[in-house]
Phi, psi and omega in degrees: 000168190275337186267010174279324213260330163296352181270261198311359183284305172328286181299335200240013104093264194296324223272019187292323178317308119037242173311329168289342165285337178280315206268324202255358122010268214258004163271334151299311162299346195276294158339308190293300205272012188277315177310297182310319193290321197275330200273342197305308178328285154339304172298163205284134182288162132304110178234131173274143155346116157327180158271347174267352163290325193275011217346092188046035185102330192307157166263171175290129219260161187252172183211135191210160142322145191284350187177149176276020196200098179246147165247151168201201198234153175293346190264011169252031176022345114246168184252148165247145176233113173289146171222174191238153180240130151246131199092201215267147194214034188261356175231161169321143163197149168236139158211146207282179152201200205191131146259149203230124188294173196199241160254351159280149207227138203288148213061357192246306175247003171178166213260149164280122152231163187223171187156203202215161172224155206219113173251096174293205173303113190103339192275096155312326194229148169213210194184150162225158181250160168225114215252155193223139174262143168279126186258153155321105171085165174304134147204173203293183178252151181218167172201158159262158156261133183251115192230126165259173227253142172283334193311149159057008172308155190229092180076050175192134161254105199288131166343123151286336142325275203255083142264352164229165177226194189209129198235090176282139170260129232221132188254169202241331185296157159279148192257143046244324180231184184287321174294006124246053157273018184249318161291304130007274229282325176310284178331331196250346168285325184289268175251045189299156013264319089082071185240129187268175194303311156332303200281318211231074196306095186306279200341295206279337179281342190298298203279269171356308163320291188262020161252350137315297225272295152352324199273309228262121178267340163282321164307307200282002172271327185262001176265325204261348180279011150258323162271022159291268236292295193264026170274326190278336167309307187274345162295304171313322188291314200295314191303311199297316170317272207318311198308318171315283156293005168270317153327296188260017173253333157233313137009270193251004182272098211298304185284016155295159186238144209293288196001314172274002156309097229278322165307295164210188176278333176283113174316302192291337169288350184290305212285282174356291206285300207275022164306302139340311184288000000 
């Protein structure tokens, strides 16, 4: 207690300085630990796992596409798409995916598909197929997206970077058609890029081109509905020229003689009509 210890200060006289540093010591320390005693309490138990709930330590593994970016060709009848497992790789995982139209449109260039992918024990790299349509004739290159799904995945955590990719399908045909792919295919071996006249019949590729383009009903509905609009156009400019010179060359011309007048024999009756017009 504190008045024992002022008692014993007393009596041992030079040594208090001393001794009050030893006394108020062990009274802090006594403090310290009774505080440490209260917060232990407060605290949470710790309860460890078993090892087989924890599996054996291992963490959950990440699973992503190998690149954001795959090609293949319509002439290959499917695309493979690779993915990577990162991280622990001693148990099974599945993850589920999807394709999603992008500017290739799911029936037209490649088939929609969904389905699971199974990295057994040890597999680091897996694959998917995606069946790809072949089209007729030239068309542009296009693509779709395969993006994978976190729902019902198994012993996997999906990528946050590459959970999706871009699967471009790459045509193959010569543009504008197929019939002078053997001229075509010569020419660009020969000098390429560069195809000379010789090697590459402009006229006949030419007539080709706008038998392509034709093929298509909406280009051939709005190509022939601009040249209505510019035959009729141009019909206008032309009438309107001539009624003009006729106006002012015979018409209002005091040395024409009515006689030469196209309508009728009468100036005013001239002027009246094309006034009208």
């Amino acid at each position: 207690r504190e008045s024992d210890a002022l008692e014993a200060l007393r009596a041992l006289g030079g040594q208090r300085p001393h001794l009050v540093r030893t006394v108020t010591v062990e009274l802090a320390s006594e403090k310290a630990r009774q505080q440490q005693q209260v917060s232990q309490k407060k605290k949470k138990p710790v309860v460890a796992l078993p090892t087989e709930e924890r599996g054996a330590g291992e963490q959950t593994p990440m699973i992503q596409f190998a690149a954001p970016l795959f090609i293949g060709t319509e002439d290959d009848g499917e695309v493979e798409v690779q993915l990577v497992r990162l991280g622990a790789v001693g148990r099974t995982s599945v993850v589920h995916f999807t394709t999603r139209d992008s500017t290739a449109k799911a029936g037209r260039e490649y088939v929609a598909t969904q389905g699971s992918v199974v990295f057994n024990p040890g597999d680091c790299t897996a694959s998917l197929s995606v069946p790809v349509i072949s089209l007729p004739g030239w068309n542009p290159t296009n693509d779709f997206t395969v993006e994978l799904l976190e729902e019902n995945s198994e012993n996997a955590a999906i990528g946050r970077y590459l959970m999706k990719t871009r699967v471009k399908v790459v045509n193959n045909d010569c543009f504008p058609t197929q019939t002078h792919e053997e001229h075509i295919s010569k020419a660009i071996h020969q000098s390429p890029p560069n195809m000379e006249g010789h090697l590459t019949p402009f006229w006949a590729m030419m007539i080709e081109y706008c038998k392509w383009n034709f093929d298509d009903s909406t280009v051939r509905t709005r190509t022939i509905r601009k040249m209505l609009y510019g035959m009729v156009h141009n019909a206008d400019f032309l009438i309107s020229l001539y009624l003009n010179v006729y106006l002012i060359d015979y018409i209002l011309n005091p040395d024409r003689d009515e006689e030469s007048l196209v309508i009728t024999k009468d100036r005013f009756v001239n002027l009246v009509c094309i006034s009208g017009l």
